[in-house]
N, CA, C and O atoms as a DFTB+ gen file, in Angstrom:
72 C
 N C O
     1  1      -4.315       9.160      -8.083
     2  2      -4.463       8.295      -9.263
     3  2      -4.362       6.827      -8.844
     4  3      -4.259       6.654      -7.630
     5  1      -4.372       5.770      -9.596
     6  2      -4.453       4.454      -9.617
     7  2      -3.066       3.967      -9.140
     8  3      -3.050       3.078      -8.289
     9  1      -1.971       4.433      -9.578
    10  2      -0.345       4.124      -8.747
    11  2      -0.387       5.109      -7.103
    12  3       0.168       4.600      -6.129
    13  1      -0.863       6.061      -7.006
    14  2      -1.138       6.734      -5.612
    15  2      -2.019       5.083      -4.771
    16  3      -1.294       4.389      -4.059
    17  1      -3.312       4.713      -4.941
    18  2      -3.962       3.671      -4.367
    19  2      -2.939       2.714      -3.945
    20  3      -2.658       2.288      -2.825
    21  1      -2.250       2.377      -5.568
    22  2      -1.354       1.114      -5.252
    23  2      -0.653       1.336      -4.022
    24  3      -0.836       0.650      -3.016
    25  1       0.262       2.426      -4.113
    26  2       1.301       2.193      -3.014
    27  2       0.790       2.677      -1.898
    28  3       1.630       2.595      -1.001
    29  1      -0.798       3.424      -1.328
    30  2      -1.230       3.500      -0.046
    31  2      -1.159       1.766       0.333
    32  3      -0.533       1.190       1.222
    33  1      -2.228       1.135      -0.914
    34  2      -2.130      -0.663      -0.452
    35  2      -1.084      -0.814       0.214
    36  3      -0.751      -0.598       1.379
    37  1      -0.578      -1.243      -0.748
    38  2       1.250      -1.826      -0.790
    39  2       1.698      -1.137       0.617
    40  3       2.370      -1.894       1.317
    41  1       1.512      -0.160       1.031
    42  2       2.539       0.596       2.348
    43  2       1.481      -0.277       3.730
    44  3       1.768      -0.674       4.860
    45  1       0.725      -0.283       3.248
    46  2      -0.650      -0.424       4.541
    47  2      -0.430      -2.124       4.668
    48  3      -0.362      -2.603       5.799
    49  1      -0.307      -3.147       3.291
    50  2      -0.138      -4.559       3.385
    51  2       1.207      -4.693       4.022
    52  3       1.386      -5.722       4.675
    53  1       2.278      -3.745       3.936
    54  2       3.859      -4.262       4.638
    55  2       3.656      -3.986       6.065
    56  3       4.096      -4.783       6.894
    57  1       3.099      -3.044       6.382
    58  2       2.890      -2.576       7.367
    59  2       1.849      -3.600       8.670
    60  3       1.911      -3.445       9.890
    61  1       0.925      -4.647       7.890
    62  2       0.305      -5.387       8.516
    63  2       0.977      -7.079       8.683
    64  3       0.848      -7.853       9.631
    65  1       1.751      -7.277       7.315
    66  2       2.259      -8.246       7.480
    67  2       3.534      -8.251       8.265
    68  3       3.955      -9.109       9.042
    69  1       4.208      -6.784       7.791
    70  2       5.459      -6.739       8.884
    71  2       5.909      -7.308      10.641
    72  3       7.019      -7.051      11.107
């Protein structure tokens, strides 16, 4: 669903900015 997408984003953006 649309909150599943969000938090692939969200895990994948911490993960690059980290």
């Amino acid at each position: 669903m649309l909150f599943d997408m969000l938090s692939y984003v969200g895990l994948s953006w911490i993960s690059t900015s980290a």
